[in-house]
Structures are given as structure tokens and as C-alpha cells.
DOKEDO-5305 format. One line per field, with one value per residue (C-alpha): z, x, y; residue in three letters. Coordinates in Angstrom, 3 decimals, always signed. Example, Ala and Ser with C-alpha at 12.3 -4.5 7.8 and 13.67 -1.06 7.14 Angstrom:
BEGIN
Z = [+7.800	+7.140]
X = [+12.300	+13.670]
Y = [-4.500	-1.060]
res = [ALA	SER]
//
This chain:
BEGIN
Z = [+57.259	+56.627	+54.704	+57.657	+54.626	+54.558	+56.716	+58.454	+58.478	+54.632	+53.415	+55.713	+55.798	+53.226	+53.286	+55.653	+55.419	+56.595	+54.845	+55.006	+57.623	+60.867	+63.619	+67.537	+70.082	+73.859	+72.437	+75.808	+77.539	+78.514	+75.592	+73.035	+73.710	+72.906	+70.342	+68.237	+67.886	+66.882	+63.913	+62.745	+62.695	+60.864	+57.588	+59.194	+58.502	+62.069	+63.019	+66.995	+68.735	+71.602	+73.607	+74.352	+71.323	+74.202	+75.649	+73.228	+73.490	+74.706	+73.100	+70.805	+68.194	+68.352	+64.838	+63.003	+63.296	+62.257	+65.487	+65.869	+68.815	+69.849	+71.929	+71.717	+72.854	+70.047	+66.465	+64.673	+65.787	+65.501	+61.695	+61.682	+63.198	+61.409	+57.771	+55.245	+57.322	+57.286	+60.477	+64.195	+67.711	+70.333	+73.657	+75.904	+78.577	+82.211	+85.003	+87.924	+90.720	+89.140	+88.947	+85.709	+83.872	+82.830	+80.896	+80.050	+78.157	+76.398	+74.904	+73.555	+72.231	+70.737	+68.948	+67.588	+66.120	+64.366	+63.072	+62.209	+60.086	+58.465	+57.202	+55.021	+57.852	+56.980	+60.663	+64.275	+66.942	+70.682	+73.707	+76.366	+79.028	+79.576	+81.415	+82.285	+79.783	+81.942	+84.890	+86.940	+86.038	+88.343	+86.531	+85.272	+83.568	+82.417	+81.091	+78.752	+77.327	+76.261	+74.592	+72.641	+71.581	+70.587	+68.507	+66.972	+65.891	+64.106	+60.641	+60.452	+61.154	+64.429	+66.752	+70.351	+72.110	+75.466	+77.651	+81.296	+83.233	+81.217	+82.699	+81.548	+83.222	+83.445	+83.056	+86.226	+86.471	+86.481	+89.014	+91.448	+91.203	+91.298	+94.212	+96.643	+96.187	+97.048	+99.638	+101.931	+103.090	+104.389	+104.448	+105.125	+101.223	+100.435	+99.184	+95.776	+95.422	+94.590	+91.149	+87.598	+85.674	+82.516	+82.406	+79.071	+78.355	+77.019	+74.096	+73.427	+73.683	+70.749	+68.608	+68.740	+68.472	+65.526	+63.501	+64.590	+62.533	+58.651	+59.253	+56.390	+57.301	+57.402	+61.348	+63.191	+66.912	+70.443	+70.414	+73.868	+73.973	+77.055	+77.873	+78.004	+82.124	+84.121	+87.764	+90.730	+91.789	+94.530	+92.629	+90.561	+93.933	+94.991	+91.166	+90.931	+94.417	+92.952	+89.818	+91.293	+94.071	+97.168	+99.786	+99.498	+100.666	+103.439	+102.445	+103.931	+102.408	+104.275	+102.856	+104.677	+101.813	+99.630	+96.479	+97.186	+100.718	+99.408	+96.606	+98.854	+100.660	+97.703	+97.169	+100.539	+100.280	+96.245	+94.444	+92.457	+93.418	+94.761	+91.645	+89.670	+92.038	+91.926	+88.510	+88.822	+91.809	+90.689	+88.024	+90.441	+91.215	+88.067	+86.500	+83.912	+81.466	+77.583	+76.347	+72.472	+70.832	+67.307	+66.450	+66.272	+64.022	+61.862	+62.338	+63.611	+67.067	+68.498	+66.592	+68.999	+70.367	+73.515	+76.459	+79.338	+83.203	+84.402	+81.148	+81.101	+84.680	+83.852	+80.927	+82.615	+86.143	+83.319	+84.127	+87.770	+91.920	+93.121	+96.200	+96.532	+98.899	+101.430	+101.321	+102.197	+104.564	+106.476	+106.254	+107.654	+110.411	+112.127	+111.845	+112.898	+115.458	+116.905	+117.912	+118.744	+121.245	+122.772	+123.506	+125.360	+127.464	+127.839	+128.971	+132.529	+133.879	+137.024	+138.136	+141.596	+139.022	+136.742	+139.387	+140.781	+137.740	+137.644	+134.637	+132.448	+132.798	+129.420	+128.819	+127.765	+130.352	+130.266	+128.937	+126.034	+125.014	+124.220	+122.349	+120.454	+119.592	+119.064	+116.165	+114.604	+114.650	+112.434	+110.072	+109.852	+109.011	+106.005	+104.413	+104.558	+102.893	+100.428	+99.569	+99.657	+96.891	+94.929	+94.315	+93.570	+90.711	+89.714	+88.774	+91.508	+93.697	+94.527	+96.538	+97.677	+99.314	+100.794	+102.556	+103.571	+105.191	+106.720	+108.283	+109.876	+111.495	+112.633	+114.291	+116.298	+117.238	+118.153	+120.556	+121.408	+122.706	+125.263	+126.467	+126.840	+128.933	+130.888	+131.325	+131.110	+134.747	+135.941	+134.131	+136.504	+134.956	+132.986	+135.562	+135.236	+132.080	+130.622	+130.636	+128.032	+126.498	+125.646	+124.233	+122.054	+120.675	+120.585	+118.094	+115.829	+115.987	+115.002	+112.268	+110.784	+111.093	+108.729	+106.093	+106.056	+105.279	+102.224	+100.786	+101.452	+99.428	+96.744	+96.711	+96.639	+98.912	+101.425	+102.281	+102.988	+104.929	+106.949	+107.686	+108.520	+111.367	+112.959	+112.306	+113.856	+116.913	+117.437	+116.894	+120.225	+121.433	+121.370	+122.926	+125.817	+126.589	+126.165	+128.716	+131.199	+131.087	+131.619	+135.199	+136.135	+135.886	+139.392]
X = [+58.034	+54.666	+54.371	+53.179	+50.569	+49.010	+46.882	+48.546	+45.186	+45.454	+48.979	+49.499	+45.685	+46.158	+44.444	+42.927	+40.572	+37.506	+34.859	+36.494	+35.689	+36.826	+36.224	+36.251	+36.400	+35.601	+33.094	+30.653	+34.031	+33.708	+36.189	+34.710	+31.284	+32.592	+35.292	+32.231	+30.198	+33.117	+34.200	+30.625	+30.209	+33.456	+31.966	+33.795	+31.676	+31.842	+31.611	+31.557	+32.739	+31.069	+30.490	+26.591	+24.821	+22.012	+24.530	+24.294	+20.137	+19.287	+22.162	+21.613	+24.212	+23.845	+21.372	+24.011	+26.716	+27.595	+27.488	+29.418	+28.604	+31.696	+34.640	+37.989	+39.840	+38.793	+40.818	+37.304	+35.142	+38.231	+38.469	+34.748	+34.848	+37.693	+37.533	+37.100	+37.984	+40.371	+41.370	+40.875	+40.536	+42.035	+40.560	+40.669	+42.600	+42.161	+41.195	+40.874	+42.831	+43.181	+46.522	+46.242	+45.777	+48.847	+48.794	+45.228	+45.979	+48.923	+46.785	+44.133	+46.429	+48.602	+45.043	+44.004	+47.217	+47.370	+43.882	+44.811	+47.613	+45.892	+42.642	+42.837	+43.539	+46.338	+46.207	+45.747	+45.229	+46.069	+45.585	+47.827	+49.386	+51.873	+54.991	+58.378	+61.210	+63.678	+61.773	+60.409	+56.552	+53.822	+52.278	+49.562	+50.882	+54.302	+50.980	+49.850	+53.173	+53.888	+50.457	+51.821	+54.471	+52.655	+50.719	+53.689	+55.334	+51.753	+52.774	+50.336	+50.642	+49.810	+49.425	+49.664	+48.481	+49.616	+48.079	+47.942	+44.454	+41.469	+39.386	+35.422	+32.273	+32.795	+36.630	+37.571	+41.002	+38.629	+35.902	+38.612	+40.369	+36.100	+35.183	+38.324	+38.470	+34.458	+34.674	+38.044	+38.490	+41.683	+43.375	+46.773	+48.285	+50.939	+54.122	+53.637	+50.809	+53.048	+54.625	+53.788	+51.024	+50.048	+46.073	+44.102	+40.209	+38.601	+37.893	+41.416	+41.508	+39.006	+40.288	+43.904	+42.261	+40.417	+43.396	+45.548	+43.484	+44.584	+48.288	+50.685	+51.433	+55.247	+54.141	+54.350	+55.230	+53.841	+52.694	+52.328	+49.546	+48.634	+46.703	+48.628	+49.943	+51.590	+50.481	+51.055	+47.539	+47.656	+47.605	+44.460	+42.477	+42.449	+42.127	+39.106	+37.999	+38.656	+36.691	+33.980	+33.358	+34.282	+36.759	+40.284	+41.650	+44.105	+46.442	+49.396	+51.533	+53.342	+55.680	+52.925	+50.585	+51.742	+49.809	+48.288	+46.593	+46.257	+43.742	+41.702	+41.457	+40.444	+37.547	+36.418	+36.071	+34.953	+32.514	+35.702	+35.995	+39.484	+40.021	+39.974	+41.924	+45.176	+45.275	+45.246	+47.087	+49.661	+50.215	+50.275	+53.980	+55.532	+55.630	+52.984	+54.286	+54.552	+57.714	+57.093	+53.971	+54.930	+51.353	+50.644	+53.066	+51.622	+47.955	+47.839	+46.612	+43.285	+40.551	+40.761	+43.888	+44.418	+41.636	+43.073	+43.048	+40.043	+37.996	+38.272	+36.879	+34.078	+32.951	+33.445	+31.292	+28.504	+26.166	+27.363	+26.911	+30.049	+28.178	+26.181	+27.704	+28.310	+24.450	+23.966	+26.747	+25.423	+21.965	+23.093	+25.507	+22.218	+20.331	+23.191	+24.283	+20.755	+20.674	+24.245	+23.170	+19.712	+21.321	+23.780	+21.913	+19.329	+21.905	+22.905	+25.017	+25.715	+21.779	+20.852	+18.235	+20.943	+23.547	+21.001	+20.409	+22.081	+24.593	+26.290	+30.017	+30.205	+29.030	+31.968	+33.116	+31.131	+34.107	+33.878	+30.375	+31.167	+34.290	+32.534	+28.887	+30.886	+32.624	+29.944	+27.798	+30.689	+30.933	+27.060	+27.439	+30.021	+28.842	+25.080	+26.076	+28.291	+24.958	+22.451	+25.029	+25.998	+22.228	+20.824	+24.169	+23.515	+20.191	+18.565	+16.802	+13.860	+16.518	+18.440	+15.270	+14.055	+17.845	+17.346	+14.004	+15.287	+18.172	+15.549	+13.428	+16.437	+18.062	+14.695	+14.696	+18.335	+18.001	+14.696	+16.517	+18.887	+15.924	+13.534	+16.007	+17.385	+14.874	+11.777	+11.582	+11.575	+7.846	+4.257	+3.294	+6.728	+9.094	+8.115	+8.420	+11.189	+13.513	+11.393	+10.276	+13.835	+14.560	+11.781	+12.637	+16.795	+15.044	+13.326	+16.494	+18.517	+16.503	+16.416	+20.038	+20.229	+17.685	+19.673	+22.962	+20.819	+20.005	+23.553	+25.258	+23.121	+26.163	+29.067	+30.132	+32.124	+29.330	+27.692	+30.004	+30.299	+26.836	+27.005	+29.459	+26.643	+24.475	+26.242	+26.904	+22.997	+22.320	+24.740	+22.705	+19.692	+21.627	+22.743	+19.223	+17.561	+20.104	+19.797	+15.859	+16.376	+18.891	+16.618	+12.808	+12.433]
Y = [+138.322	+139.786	+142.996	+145.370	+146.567	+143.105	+141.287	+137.986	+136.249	+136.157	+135.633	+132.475	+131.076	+127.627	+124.709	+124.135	+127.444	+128.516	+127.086	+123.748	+120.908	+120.264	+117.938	+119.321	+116.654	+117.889	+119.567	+119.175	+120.673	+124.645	+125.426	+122.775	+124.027	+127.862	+127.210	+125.243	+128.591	+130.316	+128.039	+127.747	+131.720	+131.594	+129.477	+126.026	+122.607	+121.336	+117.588	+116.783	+113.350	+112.958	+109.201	+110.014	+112.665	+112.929	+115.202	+117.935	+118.029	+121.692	+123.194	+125.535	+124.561	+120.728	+121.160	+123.006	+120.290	+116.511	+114.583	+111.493	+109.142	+106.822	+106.645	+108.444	+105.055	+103.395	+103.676	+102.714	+105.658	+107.972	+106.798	+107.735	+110.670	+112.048	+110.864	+113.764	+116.435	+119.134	+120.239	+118.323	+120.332	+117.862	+118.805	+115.792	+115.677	+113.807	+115.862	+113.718	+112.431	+108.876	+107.408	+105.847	+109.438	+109.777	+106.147	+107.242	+110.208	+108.448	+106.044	+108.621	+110.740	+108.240	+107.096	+109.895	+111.202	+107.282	+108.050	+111.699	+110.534	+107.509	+109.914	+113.315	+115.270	+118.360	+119.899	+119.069	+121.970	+120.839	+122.971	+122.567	+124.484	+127.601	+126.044	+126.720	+125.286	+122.651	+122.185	+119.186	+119.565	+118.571	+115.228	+116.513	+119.563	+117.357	+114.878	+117.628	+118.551	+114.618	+114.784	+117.643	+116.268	+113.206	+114.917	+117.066	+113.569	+112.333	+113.241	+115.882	+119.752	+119.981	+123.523	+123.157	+126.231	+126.806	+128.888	+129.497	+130.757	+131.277	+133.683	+132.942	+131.555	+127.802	+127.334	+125.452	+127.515	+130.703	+128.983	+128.312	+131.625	+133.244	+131.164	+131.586	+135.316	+135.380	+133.069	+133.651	+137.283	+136.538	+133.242	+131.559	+130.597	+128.336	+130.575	+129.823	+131.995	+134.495	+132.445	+134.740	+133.894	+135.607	+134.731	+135.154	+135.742	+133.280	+135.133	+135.458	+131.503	+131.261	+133.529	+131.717	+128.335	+128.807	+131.313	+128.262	+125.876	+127.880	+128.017	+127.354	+123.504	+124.051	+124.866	+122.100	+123.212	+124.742	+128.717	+130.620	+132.518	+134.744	+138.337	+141.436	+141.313	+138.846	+138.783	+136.283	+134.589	+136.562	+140.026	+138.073	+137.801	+140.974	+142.571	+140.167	+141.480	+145.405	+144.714	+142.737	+145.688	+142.798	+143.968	+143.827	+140.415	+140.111	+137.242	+135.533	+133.232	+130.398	+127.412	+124.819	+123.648	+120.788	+120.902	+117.549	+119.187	+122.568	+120.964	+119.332	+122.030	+123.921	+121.059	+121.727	+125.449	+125.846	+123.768	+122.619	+118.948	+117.887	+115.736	+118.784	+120.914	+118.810	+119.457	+123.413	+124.059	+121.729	+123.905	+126.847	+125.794	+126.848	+130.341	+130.211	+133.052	+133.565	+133.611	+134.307	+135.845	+133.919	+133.256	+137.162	+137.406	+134.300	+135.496	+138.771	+139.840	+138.869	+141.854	+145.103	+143.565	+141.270	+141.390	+142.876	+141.167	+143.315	+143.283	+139.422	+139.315	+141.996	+139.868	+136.150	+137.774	+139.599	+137.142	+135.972	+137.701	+137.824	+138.928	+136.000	+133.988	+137.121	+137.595	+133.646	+133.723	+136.717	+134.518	+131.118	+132.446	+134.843	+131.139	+129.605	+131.944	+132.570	+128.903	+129.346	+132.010	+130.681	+127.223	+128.288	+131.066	+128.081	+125.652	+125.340	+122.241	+124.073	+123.985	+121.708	+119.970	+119.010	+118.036	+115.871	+113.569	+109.949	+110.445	+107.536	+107.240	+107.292	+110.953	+113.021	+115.773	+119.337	+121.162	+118.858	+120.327	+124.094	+122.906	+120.511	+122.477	+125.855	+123.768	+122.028	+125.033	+127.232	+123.934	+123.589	+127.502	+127.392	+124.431	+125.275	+128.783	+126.634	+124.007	+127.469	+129.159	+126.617	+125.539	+128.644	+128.883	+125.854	+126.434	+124.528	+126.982	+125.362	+122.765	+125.655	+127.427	+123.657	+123.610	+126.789	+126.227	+122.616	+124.703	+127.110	+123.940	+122.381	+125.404	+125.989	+122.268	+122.571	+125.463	+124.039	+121.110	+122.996	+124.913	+122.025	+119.845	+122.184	+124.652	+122.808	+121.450	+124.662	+124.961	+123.766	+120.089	+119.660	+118.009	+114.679	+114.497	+116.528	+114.050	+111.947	+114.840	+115.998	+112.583	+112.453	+116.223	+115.079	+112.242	+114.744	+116.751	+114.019	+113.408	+116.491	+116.639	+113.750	+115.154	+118.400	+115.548	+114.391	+118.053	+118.894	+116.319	+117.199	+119.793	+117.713	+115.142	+116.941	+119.359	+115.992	+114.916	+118.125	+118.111	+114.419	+114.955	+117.546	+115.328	+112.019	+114.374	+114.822	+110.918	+110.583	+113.430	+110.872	+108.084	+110.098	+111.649	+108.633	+106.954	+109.813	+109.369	+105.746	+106.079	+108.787	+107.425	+107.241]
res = [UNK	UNK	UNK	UNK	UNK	UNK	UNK	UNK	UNK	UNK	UNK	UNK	UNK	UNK	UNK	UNK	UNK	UNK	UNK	UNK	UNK	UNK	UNK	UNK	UNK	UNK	UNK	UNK	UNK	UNK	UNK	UNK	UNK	UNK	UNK	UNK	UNK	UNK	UNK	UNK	UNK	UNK	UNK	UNK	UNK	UNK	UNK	UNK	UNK	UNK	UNK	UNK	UNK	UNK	UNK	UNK	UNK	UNK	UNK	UNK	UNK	UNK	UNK	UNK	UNK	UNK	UNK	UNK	UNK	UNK	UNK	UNK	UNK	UNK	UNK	UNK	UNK	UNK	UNK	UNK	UNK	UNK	UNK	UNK	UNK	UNK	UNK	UNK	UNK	UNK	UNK	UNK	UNK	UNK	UNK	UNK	UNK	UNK	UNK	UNK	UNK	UNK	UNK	UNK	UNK	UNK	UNK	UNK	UNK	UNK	UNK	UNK	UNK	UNK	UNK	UNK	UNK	UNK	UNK	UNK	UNK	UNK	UNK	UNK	UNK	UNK	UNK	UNK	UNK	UNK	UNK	UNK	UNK	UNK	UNK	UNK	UNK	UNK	UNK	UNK	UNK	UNK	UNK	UNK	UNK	UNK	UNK	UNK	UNK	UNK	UNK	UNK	UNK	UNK	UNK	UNK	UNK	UNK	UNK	UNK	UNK	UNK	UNK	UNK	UNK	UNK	UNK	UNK	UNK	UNK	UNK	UNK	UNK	UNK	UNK	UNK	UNK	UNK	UNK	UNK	UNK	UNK	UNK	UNK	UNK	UNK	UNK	UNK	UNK	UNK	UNK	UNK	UNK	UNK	UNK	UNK	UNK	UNK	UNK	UNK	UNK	UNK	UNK	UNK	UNK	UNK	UNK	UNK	UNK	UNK	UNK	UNK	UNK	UNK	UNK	UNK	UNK	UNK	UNK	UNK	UNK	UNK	UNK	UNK	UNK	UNK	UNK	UNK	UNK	UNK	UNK	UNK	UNK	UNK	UNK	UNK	UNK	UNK	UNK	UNK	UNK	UNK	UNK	UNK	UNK	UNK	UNK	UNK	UNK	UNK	UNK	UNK	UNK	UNK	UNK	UNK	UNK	UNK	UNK	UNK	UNK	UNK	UNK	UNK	UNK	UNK	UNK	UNK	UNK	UNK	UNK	UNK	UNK	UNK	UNK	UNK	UNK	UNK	UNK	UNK	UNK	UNK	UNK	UNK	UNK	UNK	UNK	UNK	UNK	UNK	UNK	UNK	UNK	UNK	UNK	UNK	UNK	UNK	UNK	UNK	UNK	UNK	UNK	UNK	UNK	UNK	UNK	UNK	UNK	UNK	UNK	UNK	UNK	UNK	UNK	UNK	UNK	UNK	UNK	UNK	UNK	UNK	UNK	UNK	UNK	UNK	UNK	UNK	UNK	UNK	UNK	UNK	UNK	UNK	UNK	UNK	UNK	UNK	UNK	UNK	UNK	UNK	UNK	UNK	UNK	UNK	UNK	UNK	UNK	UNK	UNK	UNK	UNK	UNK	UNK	UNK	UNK	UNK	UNK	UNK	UNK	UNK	UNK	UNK	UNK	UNK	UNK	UNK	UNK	UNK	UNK	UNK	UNK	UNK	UNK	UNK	UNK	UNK	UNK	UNK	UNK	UNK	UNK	UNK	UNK	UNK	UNK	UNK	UNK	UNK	UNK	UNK	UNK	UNK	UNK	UNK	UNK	UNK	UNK	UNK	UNK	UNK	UNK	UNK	UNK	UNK	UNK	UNK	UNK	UNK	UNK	UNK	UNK	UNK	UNK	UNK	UNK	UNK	UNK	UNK	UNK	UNK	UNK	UNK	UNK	UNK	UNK	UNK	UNK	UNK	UNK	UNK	UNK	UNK	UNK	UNK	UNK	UNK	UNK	UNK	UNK	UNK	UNK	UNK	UNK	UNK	UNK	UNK	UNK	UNK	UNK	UNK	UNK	UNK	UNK	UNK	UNK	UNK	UNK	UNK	UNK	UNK	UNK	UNK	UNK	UNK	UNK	UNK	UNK	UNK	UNK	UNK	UNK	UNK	UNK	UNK	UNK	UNK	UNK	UNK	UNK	UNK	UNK	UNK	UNK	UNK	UNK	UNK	UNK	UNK]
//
């Protein structure tokens, strides 16, 4: 043991040591791209790996490092990359909906611990994830642990850090947890919402990381690592909510959502794309908690001790609104729901004039219009506040205020539609020809429904795809006008 009079950080540090060299792969990743600061503030020599060095133009430590550009699949450029140093971060892992990750992930880990134990390297830091011993993991988590232990059999003195959440700006875990909370007021969860996780700061993270990198190298094995509570995901939404001055969250948990639906789900209502989702709710299932703290003991506690739950959310939202997409939802729905309102006072199938007009057997019964407007108009709604937000926090808010703009035009065409074709003959001069007249303005609206398809999947795909069913709707729209004009000419 440690005399309690002595500092860990010094009676275990041995070669490797600060001031020595080490090699971080994943280094464009959100904990590469921190954990690189760190080590150079701490006197390391840092060397990157990355596939394209383009990549690391604009960032700010890219001239204080040795940048090596090749691939982590191949044995050459690993050689490369890691001869003469000391210590190697390895912080690749797959996180995509792929089925061949799994094999994927073998391979590069299998290459880089060959490599590892061919060069001068004396110790290998991994970070994995928290998990419960014995149980059936989901395959992306049970992925990560056989990397791990890859890397444990190398040869050389290898660290694998598990830990569960990681609460900063930019981890995906953190993103999804962020963006649901922000998003869903109250929602229907899948029952294993309420599993214990012990989530960490992503200072924390660091600091463990780069204390990992001097141990003695008699320790070759896994360290859990986690923050100071252990809360269900549940309890994180509405601490997040408490912290972040939203609402409390009303949620209800139901044993309905397979992981597999519940993440695209999660792609559909966050900017995190389903490919990344699987991997994170999957790990949802299983208790995520520490169950020893042996790397305190080896390197002493994270400086001022461990970040709490609500300090880690203060610093990861420093920068952020967490009220952002209220004020765009509040926004888009009186667009929306202005257009909402005026077409439907304006529309009247019940009118002699309309009851009069030569109709196609194809057009779809009246009951079928409310049901099917009233829905496109609250999916038009949440994914143009979704495209709006997730520009402007992506930097892009020129595009976000040209969306918003398109949305205004084609809301006023919309409702100028209903009013125009059913209203319009009722107007001196405009009876003969509304019907063409509405065709021509069901055109323009049809079109503008497509250009608002194109801004949106600027966003993602699936608001793309959301606004492409709105938009698909007014394309029939066109067709049905245009045919009603044509039985009707006389």
C-alpha cells in the first residue's frame, strides 16, 4: 500500500512518465481530441494516427504534435506510427449499425496490439465500457470487452478503463441523454430506463486516461472508473432538466421498446443518427456501475476529487441553450399552426360550389383529408424545429434562417391554397378561373415543399424524409387539382 503521507502519482509513476512519448489514435474522436491537450499540458511528446492529416487543419493543437497519416488496418503504418514510443491511447472502436463491426474491431485491435508488442512500446491504455460481470452483453458493448482483452493478452502493459456515460459537449452518450431531456417533455420509455448508471465528467475521463498511462507495468488489467452517484437514466433526465432550469419531465416506462426500435427512434427524435444509437441504448440494458475504485488507490483521486452529476452537466451545457429548441418549437408550431388554422377555416367541402364540381373516383374520401393534413402538419412542425436547431448548433445559421424563411413562404402558399380553391369563386372575376388558378398555386406549393425536403436533409436524412412525405402529399395535391380543373372546364 501507499504511505497515506505520500503522493500515489509519484511512488507508482515508472517508465513510462511524463515527459516521455506517446502515441493517441482517435485523436479526431471527442475524447482523442481532449485527452491530446491534456497529455501535451502534462510534458508528454504526442504523436497522432490519423487516415487524412487534413483533418486536424483548424485545430489548435495539430502544430504541437507528430502527425502520422495511415490506416489502423494496416500492420505497416501501425509500425510507423508506433515505433519509439512509450505509451499508446487505443480509441477506435465501431460505432455504426454495420454487421461486420464486430469482425471489424477484432481485426484492428488484434493489429495494433501485434504492432504494440513488436515496437518499444511498455504500455497500452484502452477505453472501454462499465458492464456487468456474467451477463449476456448487447454486441456492441460484449465487442468492446473482447478488444480489451485483446489488448490485455498483447505482451505489453495494457489499462483498460471502463467507464459508463461521459457527460461533456460532444460525447454522443451525453448528446443523446442532452437532446431527449430538451426535446420530450413527457414520453413513453422502455422499462429499462430505470437500470443504474454511475456517469462520469469528462474531465474525470482525462484525468484517469492520462494517470493510467505511468503505472508500474506489473498492471496489466481493466479499472472502473465512474463519478461519485449512481442514478437510473431516468433520474439523469430530470437532474439535467433541474440543472439546466427546463421543466420537470413526466416519464413513463413500459416493457414495449426493443433496443433495436427504441434507437431508431432515438435517431428520429435527436440529431444522434440511428447507427450510433444502437450502440448506446444497447448498453442502456445493463447496470453500468463501478464496482472497484483500484486506480485511486494506484494514482490517487482525480485533483479536487471526483466531478459530481450536476457539476458535470453545468460544465458540458457552459457553452450550449438548453432552451433552444423550446424557443424554435414555440416558433415553427405558430407558423405551422397558423396555416393549420386558416386552411381549415378556409376550407369548405360542404359548399353548393364544391358539391357541384365533377370529382375523380380516385380522390380519397373527405374524412381522409383532416386525418391526413392534421398529421403532416405536426411532422412538418417537429422536424422543421429539429433542421432550425440543429443548424444554428451546428454552426450553420445562415441555412437555418433560409429554412426558416422557406417554411414561412410555404405555410402562406399552403393556407393560400385552401383559401384560393375554395374561397376564391366566391370573389367578382375569379370563378372562371379558380380552378386553374388553384392548380397553378398547388404547383408552386408543391415545389416549395420539395426545396424545404432539400434544406431539411441538410439535417440528417430522416428530417428529409419527414419533410418528403409532406412534400409527396402536396405533389398529389397538384395531380388532383389539376384533374378536377380538367372534368370541370366547362
Amino acid at each position: 500500500m501507499t504511505p497515506a503521507s505520500a503522493d500515489p502519482r509519484e511512488t507508482t509513476s515508472s517508465t513510462p512518465g511524463a515527459g516521455g512519448s506517446v502515441l493517441v489514435t482517435g485523436a479526431t474522436g471527442y475524447v482523442g481530441g481532449r485527452l491530446v491537450p491534456e497529455l501535451l499540458e502534462r510534458g508528454w511528446r504526442v504523436r497522432v494516427l490519423t487516415r487524412r492529416a487534413a483533418r486536424l487543419d483548424g485545430i489548435s493543437w495539430a502544430r504541437d504534435v507528430d502527425v502520422v497519416e495511415g490506416d489502423a488496418t494496416s500492420a505497416d503504418d501501425l509500425r510507423r506510427a508506433l515505433d519509439g514510443v512509450d505509451a499508446a491511447y487505443y480509441l477506435l472502436h465501431s460505432m455504426d449499425a454495420e454487421g461486420s463491426f464486430v469482425e471489424r474491431d477484432r481485426a484492428m485491435a488484434t493489429a495494433f496490439a501485434d504492432a504494440a508488442a513488436e515496437g518499444s512500446v511498455s504500455r497500452i491504455v484502452y477505453l472501454g465500457g462499465l458492464h456487468p460481470p456474467g451477463e449476456d452483453l448487447s454486441p456492441h458493448l460484449a465487442s468492446r470487452v473482447e478488444v480489451g482483452e485483446i489488448l490485455l493478452a498483447s505482451g505489453v502493459p495494457t489499462a483498460v478503463i471502463q467507464a459508463g456515460v461521459v457527460l461533456g459537449d460532444g460525447s454522443a452518450s451525453f448528446d443523446m441523454l442532452r437532446h431527449l431531456t430538451e426535446r420530450l417533455p413527457a414520453f413513453v420509455a422502455p422499462r429499462w430506463l430505470r437500470n443504474r448508471i454511475q456517469p462520469i465528467g469528462v474531465d474525470d475521463v482525462l484525468d484517469r486516461l492520462v494517470a493510467a498511462a505511468e503505472l508500474a507495468p506489473e498492471h496489466n488489467r481493466t479499472f472502473d472508473v465512474g463519478g461519485p452517484e449512481v442514478l437510473t437514466y431516468a433520474e439523469m433526465m430530470q437532474r439535467y432538466a433541474t440543472v439546466t432550469g427546463l421543466r420537470r419531465r413526466l416519464i413513463l416506462t413500459l416493457p414495449v421498446l426493443t433496443p433495436g426500435l427504441a434507437s431508431h427512434w432515438v435517431g428520429l427524435v435527436t440529431p444522434v443518427p440511428a447507427g450510433v444509437a444502437k450502440p448506446l441504448v444497447g448498453s442502456l440494458v445493463h447496470d453500468a456501475v463501478v464496482h472497484e475504485r483500484d486506480l485511486d488507490d494506484l494514482v490517487g483521486p482525480p485533483e479536487g476529487g471526483p466531478t459530481g452529476y450536476d457539476e458535470a452537466i453545468r460544465r458540458a451545457t457552459a457553452q450550449l441553450e438548453p432552451r433552444r429548441w423550446s424557443r424554435r418549437l414555440r416558433w415553427t408550431l405558430a407558423v405551422v399552426g397558423g396555416a393549420a388554422v386558416v386552411g381549415s377555416l378556409a376550407t369548405d367541402p360542404g359548399s353548393r360550389w364544391y358539391r357541384g364540381l365533377d370529382l375523380p373516383p380516385w380522390q380519397p374520401p373527405t374524412i381522409a383529408f383532416p386525418v391526413v393534413w392534421t398529421t403532416l402538419y405536426a411532422t412538418t412542425a417537429i422536424a422543421s424545429t429539429a433542421v432550425s436547431a440543429e443548424l444554428e448548433e451546428d454552426g450553420r445559421g445562415r441555412q437555418a434562417a433560409g429554412y426558416r424563411r422557406a417554411l414561412v413562404v410555404n405555410m402562406v402558399l399552403n393556407a393560400g391554397w385552401s383559401a384560393l380553391f375554395f374561397r376564391g369563386h366566391q370573389v367578382p372575376g375569379l370563378r372562371q378561373v379558380v380552378l386553374p388558378a388553384a392548380t397553378a398555386e398547388a404547383a408552386t406549393l408543391a415545389a416549395s415543399s420539395w426545396d424545404l425536403t432539400r434544406r431539411a436533409a441538410a439535417a440528417g436524412r430522416g428530417k428529409g424524409a419527414t419533410l418528403g412525405a409532406y412534400a409527396a402529399w402536396c405533389t398529389f395535391a397538384v395531380a388532383l387539382t389539376a384533374e378536377i380543373w380538367r372534368r370541370n372546364r366547362g
